[in-house]
C-alpha positions in Angstrom: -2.4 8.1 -25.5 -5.8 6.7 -25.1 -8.8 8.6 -26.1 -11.5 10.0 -23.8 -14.0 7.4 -25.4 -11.5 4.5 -24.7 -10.9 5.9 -20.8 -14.5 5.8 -20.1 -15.2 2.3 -21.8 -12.1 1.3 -19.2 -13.6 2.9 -16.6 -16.9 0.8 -17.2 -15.1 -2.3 -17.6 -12.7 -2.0 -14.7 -15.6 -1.5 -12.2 -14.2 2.1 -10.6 -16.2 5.0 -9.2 -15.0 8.8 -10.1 -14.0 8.8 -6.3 -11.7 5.7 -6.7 -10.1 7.1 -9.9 -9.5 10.5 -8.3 -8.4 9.1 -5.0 -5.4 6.6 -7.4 -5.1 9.4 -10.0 -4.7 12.6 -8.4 -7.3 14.1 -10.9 -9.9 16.4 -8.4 -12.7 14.6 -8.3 -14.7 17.6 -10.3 -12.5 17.2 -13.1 -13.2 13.5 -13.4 -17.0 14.5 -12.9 -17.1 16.8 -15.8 -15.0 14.5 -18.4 -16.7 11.3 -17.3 -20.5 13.2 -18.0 -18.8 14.7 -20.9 -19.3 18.4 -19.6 -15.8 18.7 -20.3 -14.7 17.5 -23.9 -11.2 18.9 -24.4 -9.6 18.4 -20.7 -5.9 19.7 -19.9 -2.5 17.5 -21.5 -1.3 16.5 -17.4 -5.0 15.5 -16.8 -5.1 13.3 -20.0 -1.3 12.0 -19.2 -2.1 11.4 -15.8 -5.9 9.1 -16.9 -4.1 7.6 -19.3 -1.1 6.5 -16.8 -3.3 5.1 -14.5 -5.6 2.9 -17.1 -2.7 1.5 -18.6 -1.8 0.7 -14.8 -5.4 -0.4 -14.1 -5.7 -2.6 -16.8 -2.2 -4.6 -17.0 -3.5 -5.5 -13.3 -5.8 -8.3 -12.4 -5.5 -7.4 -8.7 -6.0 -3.6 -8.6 -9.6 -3.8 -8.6 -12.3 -1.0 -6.5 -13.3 -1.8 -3.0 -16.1 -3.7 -2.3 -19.4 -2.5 -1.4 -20.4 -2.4 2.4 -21.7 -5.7 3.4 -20.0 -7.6 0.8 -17.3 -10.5 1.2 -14.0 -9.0 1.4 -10.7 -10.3 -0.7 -7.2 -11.9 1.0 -8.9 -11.2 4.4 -7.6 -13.5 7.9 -10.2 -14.5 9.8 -11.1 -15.3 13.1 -13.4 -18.8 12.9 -16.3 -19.2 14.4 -16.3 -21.0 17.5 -12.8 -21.4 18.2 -11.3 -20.0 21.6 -10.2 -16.2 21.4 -6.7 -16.2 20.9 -6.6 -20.1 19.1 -8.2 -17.8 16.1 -7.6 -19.5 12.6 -6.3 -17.0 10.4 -6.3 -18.0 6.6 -5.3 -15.8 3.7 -7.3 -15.2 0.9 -10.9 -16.2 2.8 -13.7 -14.5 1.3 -16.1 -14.4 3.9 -17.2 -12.2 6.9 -16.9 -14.6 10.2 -17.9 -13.9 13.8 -15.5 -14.7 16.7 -18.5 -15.8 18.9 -17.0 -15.8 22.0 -16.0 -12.3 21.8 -19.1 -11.4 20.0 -17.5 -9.5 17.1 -17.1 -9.5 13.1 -14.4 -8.3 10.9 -14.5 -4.7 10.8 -14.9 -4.5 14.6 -11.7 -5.5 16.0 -9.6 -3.0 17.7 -6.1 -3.3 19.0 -6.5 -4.6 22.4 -7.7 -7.6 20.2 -4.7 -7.5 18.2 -2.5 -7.3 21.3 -4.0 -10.5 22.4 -3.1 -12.7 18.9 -0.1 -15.3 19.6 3.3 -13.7 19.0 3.8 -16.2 16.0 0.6 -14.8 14.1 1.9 -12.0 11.9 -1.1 -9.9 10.9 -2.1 -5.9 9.8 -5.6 -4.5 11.5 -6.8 -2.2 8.9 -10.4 -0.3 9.8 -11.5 -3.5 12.3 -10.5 -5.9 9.8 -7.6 -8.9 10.0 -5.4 -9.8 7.1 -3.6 -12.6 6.9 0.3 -11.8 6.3 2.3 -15.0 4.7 5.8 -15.4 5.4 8.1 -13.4 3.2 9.8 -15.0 0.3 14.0 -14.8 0.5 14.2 -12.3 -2.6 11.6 -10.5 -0.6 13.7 -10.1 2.6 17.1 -9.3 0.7 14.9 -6.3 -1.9 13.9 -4.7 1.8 16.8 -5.2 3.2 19.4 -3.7 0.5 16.7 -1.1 0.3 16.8 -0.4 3.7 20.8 -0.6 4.3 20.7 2.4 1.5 18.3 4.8 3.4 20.1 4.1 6.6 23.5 4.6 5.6 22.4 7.7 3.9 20.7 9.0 7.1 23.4 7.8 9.2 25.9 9.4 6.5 24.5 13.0 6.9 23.8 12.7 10.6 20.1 13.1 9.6 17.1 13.4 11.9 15.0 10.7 10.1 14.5 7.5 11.2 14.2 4.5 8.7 12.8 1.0 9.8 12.0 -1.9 8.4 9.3 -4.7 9.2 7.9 -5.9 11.3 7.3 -2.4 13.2 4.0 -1.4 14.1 3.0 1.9 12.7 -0.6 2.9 14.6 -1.0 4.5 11.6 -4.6 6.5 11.6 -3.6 7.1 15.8 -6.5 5.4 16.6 -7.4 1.9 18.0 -8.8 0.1 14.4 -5.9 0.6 12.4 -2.0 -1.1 13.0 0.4 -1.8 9.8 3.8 -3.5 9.3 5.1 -1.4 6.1 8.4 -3.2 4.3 10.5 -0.2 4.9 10.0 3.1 5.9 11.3 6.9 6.9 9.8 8.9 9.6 11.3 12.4 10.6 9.6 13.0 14.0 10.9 11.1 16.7 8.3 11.8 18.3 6.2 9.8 17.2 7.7 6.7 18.2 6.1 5.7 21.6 4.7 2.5 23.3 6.6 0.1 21.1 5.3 1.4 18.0 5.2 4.2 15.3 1.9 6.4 16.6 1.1 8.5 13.1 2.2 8.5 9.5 5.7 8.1 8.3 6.6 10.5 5.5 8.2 7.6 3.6 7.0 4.0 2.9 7.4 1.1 0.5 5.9 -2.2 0.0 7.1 -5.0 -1.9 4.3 -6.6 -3.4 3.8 -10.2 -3.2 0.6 -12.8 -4.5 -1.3 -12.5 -1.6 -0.9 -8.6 -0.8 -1.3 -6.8 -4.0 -4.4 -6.2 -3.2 -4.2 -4.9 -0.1 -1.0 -2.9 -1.1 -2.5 -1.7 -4.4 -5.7 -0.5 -2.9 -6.5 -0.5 0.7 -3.2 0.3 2.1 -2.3 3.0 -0.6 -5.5 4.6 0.4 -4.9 4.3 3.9 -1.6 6.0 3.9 -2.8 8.8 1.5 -5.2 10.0 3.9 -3.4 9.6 6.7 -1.1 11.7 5.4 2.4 9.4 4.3 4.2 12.2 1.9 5.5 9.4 -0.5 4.8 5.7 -1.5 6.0 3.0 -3.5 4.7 -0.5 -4.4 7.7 -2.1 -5.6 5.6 -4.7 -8.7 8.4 -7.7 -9.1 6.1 -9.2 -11.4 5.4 -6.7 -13.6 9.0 -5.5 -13.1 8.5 -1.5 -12.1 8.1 0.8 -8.9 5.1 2.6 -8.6 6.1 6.1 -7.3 3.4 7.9 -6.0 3.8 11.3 -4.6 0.8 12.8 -2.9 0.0 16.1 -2.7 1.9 16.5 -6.3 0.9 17.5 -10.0 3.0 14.2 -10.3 1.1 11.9 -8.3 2.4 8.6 -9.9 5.3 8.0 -11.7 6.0 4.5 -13.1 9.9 3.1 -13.0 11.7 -0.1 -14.7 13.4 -2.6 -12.1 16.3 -1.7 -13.9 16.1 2.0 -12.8 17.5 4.3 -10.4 14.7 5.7 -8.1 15.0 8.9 -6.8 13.3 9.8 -3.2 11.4 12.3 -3.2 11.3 13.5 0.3 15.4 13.7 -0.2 15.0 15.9 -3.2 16.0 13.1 -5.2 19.9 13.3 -3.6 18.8 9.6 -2.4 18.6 6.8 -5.2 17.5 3.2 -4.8 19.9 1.0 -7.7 17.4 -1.5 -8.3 19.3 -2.7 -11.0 22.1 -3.6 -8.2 20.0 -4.6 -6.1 18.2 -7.1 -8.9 21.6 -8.3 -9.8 22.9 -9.1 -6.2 19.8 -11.4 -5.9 19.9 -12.8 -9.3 20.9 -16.4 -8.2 17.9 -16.8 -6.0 14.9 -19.1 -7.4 11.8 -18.2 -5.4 
């Protein structure tokens, strides 16, 4: 386990805030406060456990990195060019610069979903806070992960007769229920119906996973896994094929993140753990594919 010394020198060299490692953690923000200062010099076993989870993360990833500052260039972001007709938009992934749509007078960070509405049907995008990104076409492997994964929850669901409904992308989910904010999540559980309306999913699912890919880890390993803390998802995964694991995280528990092998069966949580995803099955029914 790493010492306190070694978790602050990480903390330096990774770039986070106390707020970022509390929000990832699931240490209170206090906690971190009074370790970091060195207030606190002997801190609890699960707060150690969970630090030292989360550095080891931190650090194995190049891509899990703290938001940017306000006004600064923003990572894998789609967007609009200047100059070009609204609707004719270029969207590029992994642009690093802020760029005005100057016929409609805006900036990423100020588009809304009427302005989403209007992209061509063949642009596949997520709004998230006023901002584009860019979403590249899923590899094969990709597809059959979220599909298998999907197949299981549904015949589960349909098995029991459940209330729940699973879907899998692309499905708008209006996530925050506002007008700034629309997401395509890989696969995911919701158990209000009601809150399926207008084409789309209007609030939080209680269940989500993303499978990461090059040009989303970022996005998934940061922005969206914030995004779907606060709005209240119950449980997430980032499914890491490069780094071969699932990242389980279960908010609102002492066991915020747990870390699995590809070659592990994953219970879900919101099922009590009655539901298991055989990723080992799964990675063996795709093992001929070369992406």
């Amino acid at each position: 386990m790493m010492t306190i010394d070694e978790m602050k020198a990480a903390k330096k060299s990774l770039g986070y805030s106390v707020k970022d490692i509390s929000a990832l953690s699931g240490v209170p923000y206090g906690t971190l406060q009074k370790l970091f200062d060195g207030t606190t010099s002997s801190p609890r076993r699960d707060t150690l456990l969970k630090l030292d989870a989360f550095f080891r993360n931190a650090a194995d990833r190049s891509s899990f990195h703290a938001p940017p500052a306000a006004g600064t260039l923003r990572e894998d972001t789609a967007v609009y060019t200047a100059g070009e007709p609204k609707g004719t938009a270029s969207l590029r992934e992994g642009a690093y610069a802020y760029a005005a749509d100057s016929s409609q007078g805006k900036v990423q960070g100020e588009y809304t979903l009427d302005d989403y509405l209007a992209l061509p049907d063949e642009r596949r995008v997520e709004l998230i806070d006023g901002v584009f990104y860019d979403m590249s076409a899923p590899t094969v492997s990709h597809q059959l992960i979220a599909g298998e994964i999907f197949r299981t929850i549904a015949n589960y669901i349909r098995d029991r007769k459940g209330p729940c409904v699973p879907a899998i992308a692309p499905c708008d989910v209006q996530l925050d229920c506002d007008d700034k904010t629309i997401l395509q999540p890989d696969v995911f559980i919701t158990c209000d119906r009601s809150k399926f309306h207008n084409a789309r999913l209007f609030g939080a699912p209680d269940f989500i996973i993303e499978i990461l890919s090059p040009s989303s880890r970022k996005k998934d390993l940061f922005i969206k896994l914030n995004k779907y803390q606060n709005a209240g998802v119950r449980e997430y995964w980032a499914v890491d094929l490069k780094n071969k694991e699932i990242l389980v995280y279960l908010f609102g528990t002492e066991d915020f993140l747990i870390t699995y092998h590809l070659s592990d069966k994953v219970p879900i949580g919101i099922y009590d753990g009655d539901l298991e995803i055989d990723f080992a099955d799964i990675m063996d029914y795709i093992s001929w594919l070369q992406d």
